[in-house]
N, C-alpha and C positions, 0 to 999 in steps of 0.2 A: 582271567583264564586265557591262557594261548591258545590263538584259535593253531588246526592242523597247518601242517609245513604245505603252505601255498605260494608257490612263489609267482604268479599272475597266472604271464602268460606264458604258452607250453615252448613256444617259438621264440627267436630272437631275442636279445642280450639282457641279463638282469637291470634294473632301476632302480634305487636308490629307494623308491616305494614301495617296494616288490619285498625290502627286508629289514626297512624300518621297525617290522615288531618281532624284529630277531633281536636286534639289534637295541633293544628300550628292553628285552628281555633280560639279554646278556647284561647289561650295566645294571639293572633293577638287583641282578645276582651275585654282582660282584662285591663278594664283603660288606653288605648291607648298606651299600648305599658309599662306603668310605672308601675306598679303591677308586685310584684312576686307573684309566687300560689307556690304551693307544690302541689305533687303527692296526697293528700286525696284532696284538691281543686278540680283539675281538675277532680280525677276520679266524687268528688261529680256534676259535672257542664256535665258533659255526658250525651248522650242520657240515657233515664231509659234504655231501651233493651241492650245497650251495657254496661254500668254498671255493671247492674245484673246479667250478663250472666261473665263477666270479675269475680266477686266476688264470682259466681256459680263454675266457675274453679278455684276458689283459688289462684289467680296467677294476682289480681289488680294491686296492685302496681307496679311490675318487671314489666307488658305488659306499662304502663302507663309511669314509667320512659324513658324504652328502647323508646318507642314511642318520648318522649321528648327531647331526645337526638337524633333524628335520623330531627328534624325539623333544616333545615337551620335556621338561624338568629338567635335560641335562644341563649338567656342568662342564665349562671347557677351561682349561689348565692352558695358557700359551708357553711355552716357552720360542725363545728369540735365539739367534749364533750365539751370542756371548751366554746363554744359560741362563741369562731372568725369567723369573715367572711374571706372568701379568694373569688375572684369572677376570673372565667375563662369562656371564649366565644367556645363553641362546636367548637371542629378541632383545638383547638389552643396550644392541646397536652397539659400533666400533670393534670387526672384526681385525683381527693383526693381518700384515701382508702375508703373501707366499713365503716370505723366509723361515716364518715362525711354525711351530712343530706344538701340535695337540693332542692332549688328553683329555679321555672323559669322564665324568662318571654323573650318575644318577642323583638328582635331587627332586623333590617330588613338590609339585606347585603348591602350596597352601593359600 
């Protein structure tokens, strides 16, 4: 169960902990599990208040990733400039550089 829409603290700028279980929710829903999203996906699929407030501090994306990588079970899709896929499972060591571009989606630890 979700716990209610708590985002910490009432003050100063969201964290990346603050919507990690927005964010394992949103992927957990996304077409059972088969769906990748991207970081504009899911920021688009947010509560509005937290959104707006995330895009208000300029700092969407980065809270949104970080958040994504901090959820057990995901799965992350890289792709590279040239368009290859490489696929690596969060904790299983050898993240790709900054060039490379991320998708997620939900896979549930067994």
């Amino acid at each position: 169960m979700t716990p209610p829409l708590c985002l910490g603290r009432t003050m100063g700028p969201l964290w990346p902990s603050d919507i990690s279980h927005l964010v394992r929710d949103l992927l957990m829903a996304a077409d059972d599990g088969t769906e990748y999203v991207s970081a504009v996906q899911i920021l688009e699929r947010l509560p509005p208040a937290v959104r707006e407030r995330l895009i208000a501090e300029s700092k969407a994306f980065g809270v949104v990733t970080d958040a994504a990588h901090r959820v057990d079970g995901v799965e992350i899709e890289y792709f590279d400039r040239e368009g290859r896929s490489v696929s690596a499972v969060l904790n299983s060591g050898g993240i790709p550089d900054f060039s490379a571009t991320a998708r997620y989606r939900f896979r549930p630890v067994e």
